[in-house]
C-alpha positions in Angstrom: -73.6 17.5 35.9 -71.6 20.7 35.9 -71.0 21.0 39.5 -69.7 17.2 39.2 -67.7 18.4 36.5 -66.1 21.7 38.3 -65.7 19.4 41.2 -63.7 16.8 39.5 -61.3 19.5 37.1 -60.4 21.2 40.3 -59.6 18.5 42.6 -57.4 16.9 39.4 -55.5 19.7 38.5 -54.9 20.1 42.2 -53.4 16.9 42.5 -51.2 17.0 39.5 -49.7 20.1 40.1 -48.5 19.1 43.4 -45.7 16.1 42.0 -44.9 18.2 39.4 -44.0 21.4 41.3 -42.2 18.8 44.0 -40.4 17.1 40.7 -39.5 20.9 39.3 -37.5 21.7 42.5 -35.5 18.0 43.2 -32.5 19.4 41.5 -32.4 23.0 42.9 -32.5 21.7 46.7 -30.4 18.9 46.8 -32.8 16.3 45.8 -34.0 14.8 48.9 -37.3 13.7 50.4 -37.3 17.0 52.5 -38.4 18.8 49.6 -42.0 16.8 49.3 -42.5 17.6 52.8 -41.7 21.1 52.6 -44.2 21.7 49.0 -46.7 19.4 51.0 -47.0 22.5 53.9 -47.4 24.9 50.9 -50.1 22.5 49.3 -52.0 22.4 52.7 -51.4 26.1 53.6 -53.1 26.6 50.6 -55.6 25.0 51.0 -56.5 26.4 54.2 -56.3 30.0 52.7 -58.8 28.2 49.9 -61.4 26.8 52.4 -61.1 30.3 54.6 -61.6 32.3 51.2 -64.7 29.9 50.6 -66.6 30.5 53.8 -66.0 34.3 54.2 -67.7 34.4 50.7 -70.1 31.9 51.2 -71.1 33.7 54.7 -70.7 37.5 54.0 -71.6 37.7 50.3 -74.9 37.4 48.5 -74.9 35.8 44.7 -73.9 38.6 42.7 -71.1 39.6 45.0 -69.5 36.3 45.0 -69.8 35.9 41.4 -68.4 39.2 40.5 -65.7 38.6 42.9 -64.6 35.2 42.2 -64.9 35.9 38.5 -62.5 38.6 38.6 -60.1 36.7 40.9 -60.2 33.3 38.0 -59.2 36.0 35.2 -56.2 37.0 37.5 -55.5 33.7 38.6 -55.5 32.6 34.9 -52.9 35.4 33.7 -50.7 34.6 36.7 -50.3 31.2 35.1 -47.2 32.7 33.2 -45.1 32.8 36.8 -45.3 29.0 36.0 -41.9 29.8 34.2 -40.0 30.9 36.8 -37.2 29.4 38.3 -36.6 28.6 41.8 -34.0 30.5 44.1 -30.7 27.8 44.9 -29.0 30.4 47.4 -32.3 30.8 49.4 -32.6 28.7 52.3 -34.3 25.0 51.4 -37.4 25.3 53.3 -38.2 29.3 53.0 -37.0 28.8 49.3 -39.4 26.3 48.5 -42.7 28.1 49.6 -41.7 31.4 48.2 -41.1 30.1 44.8 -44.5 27.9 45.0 -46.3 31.0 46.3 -45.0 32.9 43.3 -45.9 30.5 40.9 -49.3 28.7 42.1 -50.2 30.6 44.5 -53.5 32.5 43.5 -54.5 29.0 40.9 -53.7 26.9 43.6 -56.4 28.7 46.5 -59.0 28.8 44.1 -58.6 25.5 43.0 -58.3 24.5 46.6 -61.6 26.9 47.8 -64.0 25.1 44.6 -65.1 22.0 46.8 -66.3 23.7 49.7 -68.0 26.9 47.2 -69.1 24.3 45.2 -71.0 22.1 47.6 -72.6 25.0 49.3 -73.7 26.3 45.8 -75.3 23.1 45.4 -76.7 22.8 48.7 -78.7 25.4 48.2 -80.0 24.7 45.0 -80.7 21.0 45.5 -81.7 21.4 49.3 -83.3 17.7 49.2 -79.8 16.1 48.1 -76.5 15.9 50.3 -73.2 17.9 49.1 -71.2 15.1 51.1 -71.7 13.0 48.4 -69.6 15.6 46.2 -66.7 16.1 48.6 -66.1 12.5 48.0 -66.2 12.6 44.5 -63.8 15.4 44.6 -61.2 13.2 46.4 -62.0 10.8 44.4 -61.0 12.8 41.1 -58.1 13.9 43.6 -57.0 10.0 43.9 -57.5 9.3 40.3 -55.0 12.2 39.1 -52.6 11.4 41.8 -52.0 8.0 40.3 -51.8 8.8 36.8 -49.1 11.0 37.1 -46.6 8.3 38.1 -47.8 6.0 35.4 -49.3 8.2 32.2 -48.2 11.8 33.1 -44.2 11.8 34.1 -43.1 8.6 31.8 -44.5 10.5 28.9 -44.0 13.8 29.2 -41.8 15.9 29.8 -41.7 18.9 32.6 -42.7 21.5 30.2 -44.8 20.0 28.7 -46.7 19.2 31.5 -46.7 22.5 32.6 -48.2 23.4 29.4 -51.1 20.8 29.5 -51.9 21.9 33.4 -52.2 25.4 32.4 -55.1 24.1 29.8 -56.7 22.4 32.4 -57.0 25.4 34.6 -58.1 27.7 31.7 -60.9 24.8 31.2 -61.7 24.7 34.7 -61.7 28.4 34.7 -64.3 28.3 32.1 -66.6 25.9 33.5 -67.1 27.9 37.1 -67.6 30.8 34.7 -70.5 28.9 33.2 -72.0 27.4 36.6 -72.1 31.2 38.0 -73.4 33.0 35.6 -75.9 30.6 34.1 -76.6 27.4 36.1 -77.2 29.3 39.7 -78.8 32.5 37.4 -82.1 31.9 39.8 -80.7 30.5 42.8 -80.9 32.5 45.8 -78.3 31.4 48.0 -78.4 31.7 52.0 -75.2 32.6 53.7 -73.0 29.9 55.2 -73.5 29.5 59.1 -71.3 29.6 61.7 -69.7 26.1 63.2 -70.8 26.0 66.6 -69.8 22.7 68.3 -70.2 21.3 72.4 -67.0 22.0 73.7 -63.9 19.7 72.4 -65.6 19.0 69.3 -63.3 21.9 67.8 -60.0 20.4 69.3 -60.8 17.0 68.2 -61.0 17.8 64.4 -57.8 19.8 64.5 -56.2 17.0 66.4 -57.7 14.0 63.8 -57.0 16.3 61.0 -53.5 16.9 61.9 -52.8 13.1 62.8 -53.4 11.8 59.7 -51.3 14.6 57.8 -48.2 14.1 60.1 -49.0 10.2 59.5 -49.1 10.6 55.8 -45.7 12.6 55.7 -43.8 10.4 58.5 -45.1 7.2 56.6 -43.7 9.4 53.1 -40.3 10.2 54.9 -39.8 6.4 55.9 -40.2 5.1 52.6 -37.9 7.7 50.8 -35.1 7.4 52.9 -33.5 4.9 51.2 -34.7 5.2 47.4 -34.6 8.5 46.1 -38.0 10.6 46.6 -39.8 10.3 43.1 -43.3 11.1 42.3 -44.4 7.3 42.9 -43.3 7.0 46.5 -44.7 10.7 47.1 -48.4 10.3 45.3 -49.0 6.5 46.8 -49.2 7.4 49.9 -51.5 11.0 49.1 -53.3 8.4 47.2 -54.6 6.6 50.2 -54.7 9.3 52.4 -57.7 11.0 50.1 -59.0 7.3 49.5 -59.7 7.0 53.0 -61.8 10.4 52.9 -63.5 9.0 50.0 -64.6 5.9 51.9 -65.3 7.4 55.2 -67.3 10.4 53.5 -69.0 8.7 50.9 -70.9 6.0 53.0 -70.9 5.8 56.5 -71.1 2.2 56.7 -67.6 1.7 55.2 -66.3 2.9 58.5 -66.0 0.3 61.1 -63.9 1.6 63.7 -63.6 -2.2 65.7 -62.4 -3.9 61.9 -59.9 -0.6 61.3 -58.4 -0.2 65.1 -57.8 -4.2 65.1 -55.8 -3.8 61.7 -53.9 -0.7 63.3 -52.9 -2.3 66.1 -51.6 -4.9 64.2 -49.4 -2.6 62.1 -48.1 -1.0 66.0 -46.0 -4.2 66.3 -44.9 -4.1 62.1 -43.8 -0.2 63.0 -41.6 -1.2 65.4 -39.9 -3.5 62.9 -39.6 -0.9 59.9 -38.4 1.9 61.9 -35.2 -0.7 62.9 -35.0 -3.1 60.5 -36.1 -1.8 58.0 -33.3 -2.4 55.7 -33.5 -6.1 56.5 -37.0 -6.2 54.1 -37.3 -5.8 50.3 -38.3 -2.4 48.8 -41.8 -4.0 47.7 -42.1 -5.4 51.3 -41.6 -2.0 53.0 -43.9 -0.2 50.1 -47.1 -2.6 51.1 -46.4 -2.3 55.0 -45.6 0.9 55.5 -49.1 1.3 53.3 -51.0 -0.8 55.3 -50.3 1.3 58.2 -50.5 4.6 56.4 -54.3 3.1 55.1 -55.4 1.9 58.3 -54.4 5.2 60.5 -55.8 7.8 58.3 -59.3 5.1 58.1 -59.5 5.8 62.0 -58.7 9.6 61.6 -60.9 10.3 58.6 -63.7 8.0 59.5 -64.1 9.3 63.4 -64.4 12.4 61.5 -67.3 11.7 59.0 -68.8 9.9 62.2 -69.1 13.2 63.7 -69.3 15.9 60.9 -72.2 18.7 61.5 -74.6 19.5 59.5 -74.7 20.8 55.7 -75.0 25.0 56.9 -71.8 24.2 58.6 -69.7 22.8 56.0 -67.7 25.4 55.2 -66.1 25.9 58.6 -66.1 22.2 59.1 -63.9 22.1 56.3 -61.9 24.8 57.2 -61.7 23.1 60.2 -59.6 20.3 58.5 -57.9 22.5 56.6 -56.5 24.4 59.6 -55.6 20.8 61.2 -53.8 19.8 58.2 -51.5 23.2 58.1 -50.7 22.3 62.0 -49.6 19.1 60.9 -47.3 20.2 58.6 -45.5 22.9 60.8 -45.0 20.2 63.4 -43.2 18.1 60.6 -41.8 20.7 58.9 -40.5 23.1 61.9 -40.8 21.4 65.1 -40.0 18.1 64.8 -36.6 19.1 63.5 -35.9 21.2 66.7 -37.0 18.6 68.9 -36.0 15.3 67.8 -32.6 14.1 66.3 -34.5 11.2 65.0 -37.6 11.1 63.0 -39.7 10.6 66.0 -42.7 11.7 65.2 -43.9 8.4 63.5 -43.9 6.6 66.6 -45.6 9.5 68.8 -48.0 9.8 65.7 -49.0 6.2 65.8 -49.7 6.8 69.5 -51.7 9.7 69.5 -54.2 8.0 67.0 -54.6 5.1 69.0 -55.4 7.4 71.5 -57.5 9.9 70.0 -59.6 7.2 69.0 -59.6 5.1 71.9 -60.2 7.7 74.7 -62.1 9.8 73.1 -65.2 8.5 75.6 -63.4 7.6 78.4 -65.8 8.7 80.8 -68.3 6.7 79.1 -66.4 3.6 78.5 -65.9 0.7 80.4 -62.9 0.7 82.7 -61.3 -2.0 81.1 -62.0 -0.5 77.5 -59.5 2.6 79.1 -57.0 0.2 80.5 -56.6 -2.0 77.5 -56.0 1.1 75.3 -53.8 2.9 78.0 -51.6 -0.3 78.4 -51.0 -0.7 74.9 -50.0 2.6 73.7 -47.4 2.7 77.0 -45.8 -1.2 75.7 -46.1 0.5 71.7 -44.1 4.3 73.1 -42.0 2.0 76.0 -40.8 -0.5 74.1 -39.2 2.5 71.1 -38.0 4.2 74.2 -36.3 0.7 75.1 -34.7 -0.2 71.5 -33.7 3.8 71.3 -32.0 3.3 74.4 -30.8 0.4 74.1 -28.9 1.7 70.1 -27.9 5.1 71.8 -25.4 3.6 74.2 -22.7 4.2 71.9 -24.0 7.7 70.2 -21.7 10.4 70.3 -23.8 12.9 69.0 -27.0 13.2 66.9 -28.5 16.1 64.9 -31.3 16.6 62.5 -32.2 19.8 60.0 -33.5 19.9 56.6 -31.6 17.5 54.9 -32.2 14.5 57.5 -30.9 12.7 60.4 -27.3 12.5 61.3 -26.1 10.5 64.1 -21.8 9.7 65.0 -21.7 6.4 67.0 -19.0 4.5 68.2 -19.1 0.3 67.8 -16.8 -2.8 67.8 -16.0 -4.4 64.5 -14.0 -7.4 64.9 -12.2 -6.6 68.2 -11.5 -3.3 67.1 -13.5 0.3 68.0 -14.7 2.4 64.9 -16.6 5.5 64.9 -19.4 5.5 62.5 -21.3 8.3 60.5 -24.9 7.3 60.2 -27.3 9.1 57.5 -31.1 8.1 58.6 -30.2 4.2 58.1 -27.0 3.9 56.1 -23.7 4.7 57.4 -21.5 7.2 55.3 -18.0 6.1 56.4 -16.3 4.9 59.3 -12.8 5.5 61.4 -11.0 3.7 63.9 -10.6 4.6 67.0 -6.8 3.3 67.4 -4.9 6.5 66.6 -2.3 4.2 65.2 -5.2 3.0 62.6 -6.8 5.9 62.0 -5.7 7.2 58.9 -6.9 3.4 57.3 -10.2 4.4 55.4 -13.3 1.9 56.2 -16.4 0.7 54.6 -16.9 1.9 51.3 -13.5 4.0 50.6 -11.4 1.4 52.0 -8.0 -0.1 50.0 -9.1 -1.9 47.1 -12.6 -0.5 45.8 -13.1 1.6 43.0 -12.1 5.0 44.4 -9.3 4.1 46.4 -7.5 2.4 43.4 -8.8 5.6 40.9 -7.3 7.9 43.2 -4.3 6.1 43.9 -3.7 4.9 40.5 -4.3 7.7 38.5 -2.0 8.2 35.9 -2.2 11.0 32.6 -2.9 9.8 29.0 -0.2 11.6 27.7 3.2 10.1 29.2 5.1 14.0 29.2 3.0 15.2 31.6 3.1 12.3 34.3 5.7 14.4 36.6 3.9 17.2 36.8 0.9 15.9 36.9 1.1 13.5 40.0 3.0 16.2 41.8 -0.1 18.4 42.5 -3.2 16.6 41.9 -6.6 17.8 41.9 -9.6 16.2 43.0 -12.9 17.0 43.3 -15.1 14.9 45.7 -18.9 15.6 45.4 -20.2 14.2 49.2 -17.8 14.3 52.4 -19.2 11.7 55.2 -16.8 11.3 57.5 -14.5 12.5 55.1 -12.2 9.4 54.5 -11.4 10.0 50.7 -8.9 12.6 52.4 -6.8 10.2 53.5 -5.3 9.3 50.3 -4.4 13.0 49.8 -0.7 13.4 49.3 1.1 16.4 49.8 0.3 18.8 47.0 -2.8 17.7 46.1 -5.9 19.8 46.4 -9.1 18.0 47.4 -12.2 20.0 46.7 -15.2 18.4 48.6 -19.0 19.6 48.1 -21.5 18.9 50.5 -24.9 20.2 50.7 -25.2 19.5 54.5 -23.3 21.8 57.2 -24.7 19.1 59.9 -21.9 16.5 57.8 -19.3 19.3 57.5 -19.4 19.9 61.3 -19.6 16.2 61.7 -16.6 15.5 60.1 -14.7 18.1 61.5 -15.4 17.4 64.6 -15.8 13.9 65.1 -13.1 12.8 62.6 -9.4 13.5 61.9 -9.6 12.6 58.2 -9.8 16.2 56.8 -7.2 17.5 59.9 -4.6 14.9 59.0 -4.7 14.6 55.6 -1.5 15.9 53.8 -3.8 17.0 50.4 -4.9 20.6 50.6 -8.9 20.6 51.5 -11.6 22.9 50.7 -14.9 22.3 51.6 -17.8 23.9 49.4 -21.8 23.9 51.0 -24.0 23.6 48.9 -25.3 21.1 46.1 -22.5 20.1 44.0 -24.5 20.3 40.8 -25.5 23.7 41.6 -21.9 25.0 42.7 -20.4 23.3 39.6 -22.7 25.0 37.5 -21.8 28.2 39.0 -17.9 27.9 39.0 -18.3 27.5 35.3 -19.9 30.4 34.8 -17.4 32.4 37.0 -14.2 30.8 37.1 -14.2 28.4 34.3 -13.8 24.8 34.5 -12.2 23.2 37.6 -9.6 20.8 35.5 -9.9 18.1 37.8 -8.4 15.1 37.4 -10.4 12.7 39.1 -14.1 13.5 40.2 -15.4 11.6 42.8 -19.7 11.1 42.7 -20.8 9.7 46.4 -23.6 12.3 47.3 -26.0 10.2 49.6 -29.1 10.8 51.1 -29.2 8.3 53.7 -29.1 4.9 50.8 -30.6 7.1 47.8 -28.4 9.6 45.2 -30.2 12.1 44.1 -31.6 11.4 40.7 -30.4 14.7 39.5 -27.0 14.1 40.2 -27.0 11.2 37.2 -28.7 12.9 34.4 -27.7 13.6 31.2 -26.7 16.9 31.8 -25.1 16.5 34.9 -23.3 14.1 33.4 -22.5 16.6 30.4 -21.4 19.3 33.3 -18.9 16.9 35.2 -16.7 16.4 32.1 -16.7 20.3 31.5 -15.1 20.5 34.8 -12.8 17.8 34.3 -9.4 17.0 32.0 -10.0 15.2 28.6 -7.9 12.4 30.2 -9.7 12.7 33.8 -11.6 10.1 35.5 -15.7 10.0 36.9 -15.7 7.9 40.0 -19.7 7.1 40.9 -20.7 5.5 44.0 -23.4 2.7 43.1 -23.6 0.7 46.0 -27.4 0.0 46.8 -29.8 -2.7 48.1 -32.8 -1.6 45.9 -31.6 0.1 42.7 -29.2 -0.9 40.0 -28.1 2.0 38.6 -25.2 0.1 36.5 -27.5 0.5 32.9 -28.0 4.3 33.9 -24.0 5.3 33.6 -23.6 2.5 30.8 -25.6 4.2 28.8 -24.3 8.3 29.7 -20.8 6.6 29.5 -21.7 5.6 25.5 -23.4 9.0 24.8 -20.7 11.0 26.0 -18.0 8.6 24.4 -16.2 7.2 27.4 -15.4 3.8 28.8 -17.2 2.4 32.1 -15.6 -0.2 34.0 -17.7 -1.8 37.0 -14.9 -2.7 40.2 -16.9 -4.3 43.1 -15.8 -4.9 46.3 -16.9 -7.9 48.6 -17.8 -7.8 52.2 -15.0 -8.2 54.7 -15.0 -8.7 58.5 -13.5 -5.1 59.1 -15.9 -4.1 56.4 -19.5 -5.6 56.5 -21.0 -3.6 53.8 -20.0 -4.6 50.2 -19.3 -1.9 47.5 -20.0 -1.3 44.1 -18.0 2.0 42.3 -18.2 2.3 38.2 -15.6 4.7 37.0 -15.4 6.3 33.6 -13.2 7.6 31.5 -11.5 7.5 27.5 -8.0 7.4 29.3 -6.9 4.3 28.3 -3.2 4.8 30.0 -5.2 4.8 33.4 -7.7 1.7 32.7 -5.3 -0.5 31.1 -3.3 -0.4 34.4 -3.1 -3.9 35.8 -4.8 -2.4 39.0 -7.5 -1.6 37.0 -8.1 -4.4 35.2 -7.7 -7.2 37.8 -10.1 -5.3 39.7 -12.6 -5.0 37.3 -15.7 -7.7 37.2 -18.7 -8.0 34.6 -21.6 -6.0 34.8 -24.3 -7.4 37.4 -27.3 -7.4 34.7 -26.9 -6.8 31.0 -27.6 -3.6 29.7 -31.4 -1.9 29.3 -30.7 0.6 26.8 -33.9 2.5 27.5 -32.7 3.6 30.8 -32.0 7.0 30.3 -32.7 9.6 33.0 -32.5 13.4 32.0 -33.2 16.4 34.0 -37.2 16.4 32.4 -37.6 12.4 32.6 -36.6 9.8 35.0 -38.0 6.5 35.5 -37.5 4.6 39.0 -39.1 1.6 38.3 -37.1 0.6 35.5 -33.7 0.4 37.5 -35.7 -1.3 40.8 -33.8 -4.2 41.5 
């Protein structure tokens, strides 16, 4: 009962602190899906120090050693909780920022946690030699699945970050306590024999790493997809960790619940629904993505995970098998994390991944296989790889140039509209403005800053509360613009003004610079600031004071999702520090799966303002319709006819519970 007990704390606490580490840094790294991929390489680097920490003790130590050793290292591990407290480093770059902090702050918890299955079963191993430790590895991911799940739906909507915090660091303290127990009283009069080497035929080695790593860069590709387009919250990140450690659950719990014929027919099924998602994706409702993109995810790690319970070694071995998998699922996180970023512009390892499973699974025995068998799978992983290299080619016709880093994929292409040529700034799916081509029409801003929405007629019809100040006022105006795109807003800069952009991406600065003439042309004054807005805001305040702008412009995009951080509360609160009593918030709301019209209703009454909702229809210059809410208490400025005759009625009436604050968001409740 205790080493079921041990097994199950650990796994759980391993599995909760993991969302709400990745929730802690959203708003100090710009709040994008990145930053789950980045704390999932931690997570599994981790783990692989965990399982290489379990089977040099397990192999080179006798009982008293290991329990005097791992004893002393709990008791550290356990004082080292108070680094929980500490605050990530904004300045540091995104990626190298994110694992230092999380080494600082889980590191030592977060190995032992991770080295307890593997100690664990080989403890039990040798005391209950008739009875298989298998059985506990899968009742460890099972406890791993079951905490993953309840932090979206009892853990985040209830409590807040540190409050959380506080509760995890009881349930290491606990878990401390019961390993205590189970070494120095349940195993008093074992006598346990070292862990053996993994010695394997040739290949065997090779083909763990490469299952192992499959399924990890599967699980984050599949993650990436979903969360380009709705911001990255712990739901869309645990799901899919959900079914990845189901699947081990299945596969290693019974061996009859793999049927590799049942599973590779469902896969390549999902081969000709990939090909849809990765292009038209946008043309499918968010629940329809969520249960495809799932399907695959499921059905790829079942062949991964299940070819490797078909072929695991025996129970002396488990320690390096599992180190093994460990080692596989670090490799599959540097390819994510730092190579697929250097060599593709696009996020092309979900297609290559989808291939090398089908591959890995289907070749594996080639030279025992029927010919055919090899032909069939050959054949269809060159129509699944030829017909992306097809589509890719046939969109990249028009590309002028395509980049990827940390904060996503940027691509500037060039298309007709109507008879007329624009160049177009895409973010992963979503374009983020548009110029024509025509010099004669290329100071016109497109899409969603065109003449007419909400920003353009803020910016262009701004006007003080107080009458005496009018000339001076629109002589030099100053606007701060929190996202740049292709830069359009400049184009309603007159001469005088000072436009102040913030973007967190230099890939979009250099984008716009040199693929635009927005910022060149524009008569305004332009600074550009790198970095996230929140962050720099928060800084200048501190330094310089507040910006007095008069008109503060939120459009900060990741691909189709803000950053959740960027609407809280206290952002919220930080915005009017930095603007005029009279100024104006303009917020970008346009979005095909979330309503965020209740979320700024609601900060606009708390803070005491007016919010007035001014969509903008689809025209045939302009396919994409647009939604901006500006707020202010300047009732000079919304009383304008402008204003007013632009203004429509809210799209749904108001939820007053929808309040999102830097220790509590909920997604589901603004889900359209």
């Amino acid at each position: 009962m205790l080493f079921a007990l041990t097994v199950l704390l650990s796994a759980s606490l391993v599995f909760l602190v993991q969302p709400m580490l990745a929730r802690l840094l959203l708003p100090y790294f710009g709040g994008g899906a990145q930053i789950w991929t980045a704390a999932l390489l931690f997570f599994q680097t981790a783990l692989l120090g965990g399982y290489l920490y379990a089977h040099l003790l397990s192999r080179y130590a006798n009982l008293t050693q290991q329990r005097l050793w791992h004893s002393g290292l709990l008791l550290l591990a356990v004082a080292s909780l108070l680094l929980l407290d500490a605050k990530p480093d904004p300045q540091a770059a995104p990626l190298s920022g994110i694992l230092s902090y999380l080494a600082l702050a889980i590191g030592l918890p977060y190995l032992l946690l991770s080295a307890t299955a593997p100690l664990v079963q080989h403890w039990f191993a040798a005391r209950y030699p008739q009875q298989s430790p298998y059985r506990l590895y899968a009742l460890s991911n099972l406890g791993s699945f079951a905490a993953l799940l309840s932090y979206p739906f009892l853990v985040e909507p209830y409590l807040a970050l540190p409050q959380q915090q506080a509760y995890w660091t009881g349930g290491f303290i606990l878990f401390s306590g019961c390993i205590l127990v189970l070494l120095w009283q349940s195993l008093a009069q074992s006598k346990l024999l070292p862990a053996a080497p993994l010695t394997l035929r040739r290949g065997h080695s090779a083909r763990y790493l490469a299952l192992s790593a499959a399924g990890v860069v599967l699980l984050l590709a599949v993650t990436q997809q979903l969360t380009q387009n709705v911001p990255p919250v712990p739901f869309l990140w645990v799901v899919p960790l959900a079914l990845y450690l189901l699947s081990f659950t299945l596969v290693f719990n019974r061996d009859s619940w793999y049927q590799r014929a049942i599973w590779l027919y469902l896969f390549a099924i999902c081969l000709v629904v990939a090909l849809l998602l990765f292009y038209l994706g946008r043309q499918f409702d968010w629940l329809s993505q969520l249960l495809l993109y799932l399907m695959l995810l499921f059905s790829g790690c079942m062949l991964c995970h299940g070819e490797l319970a078909r072929s695991k070694p025996s129970r002396e071995q488990l320690t390096a098998f599992y180190l093994l998998l460990a080692a596989g699922g670090v490799l599959g996180g540097l390819l994510v994390n730092l190579l697929a970023p250097l060599l593709f512009s696009r996020y092309w390892e979900f297609p290559l991944v989808l291939l090398a499973i089908l591959w890995l699974v289907t070749l594996h025995n080639w030279r025992r296989q029927a010919v055919w068998q090899t032909a069939t799978a050959l054949l269809a992983g060159g129509i699944f790889i030829g017909s992306f290299l097809l589509i890719e080619q046939q969109l990249g016709r028009q590309d002028i140039s395509s980049s990827r880093n940390f904060y996503g994929s940027l691509i500037v292409r060039d298309v007709e509209l109507n008879g007329q040529r624009q160049r177009q700034l895409i973010d992963g799916t979503t374009s983020h403005g548009a110029q024509y081509l025509d010099e004669r029409k290329a100071m016109q801003p497109l899409s969603y800053y065109r003449p007419g929405t909400g920003v353009a007629l803020a910016i262009a019809h701004f006007l003080p509360a107080d009458p005496a100040r009018s000339s001076s006022q629109l002589s030099r105006r100053h606007l701060g613009l929190v996202g740049l795109g292709a830069g359009a807003l400049a184009a309603y800069g007159r001469s005088g003004d000072l436009l102040q952009f913030y973007e967190i991406n230099p890939a979009v600065i250099e984008a716009a610079q040199q693929h635009f003439s927005y910022l060149a042309q524009s008569e305004a004054e332009i600074r550009l600031q790198l970095g996230d807005a929140r962050q720099l805001l928060q800084q200048q305040l501190a330094e310089q004071g507040s910006q007095q702008f008069d008109l503060l412009v939120l459009d900060a995009f990741s691909s189709d999702a803000i950053p959740q951080h960027l609407l809280t509360t206290e952002a919220l609160a930080l915005y009017w520090q930095h603007l005029l009593p009279d100024g104006v918030l303009a917020v970008h709301i346009s979005n095909n799966y979330l309503d965020l019209s209740s979320v700024l209703r609601n900060q606009a009454a708390a803070l005491g303002l007016e919010a007035v909702f001014i969509p903008t229809p689809a025209d045939t210059d302009n396919p994409a319709a647009t939604e901006w809410v500006l707020l202010s208490r300047n009732q000079r400025f919304l009383q304008q006819d402008s204003i007013r005759h632009a203004s429509r009625p809210w799209p749904r009436p108001l939820r007053p519970e929808v309040r999102w604050t830097d220790q509590h968001s909920n997604l589901f409740q603004v889900l359209k």
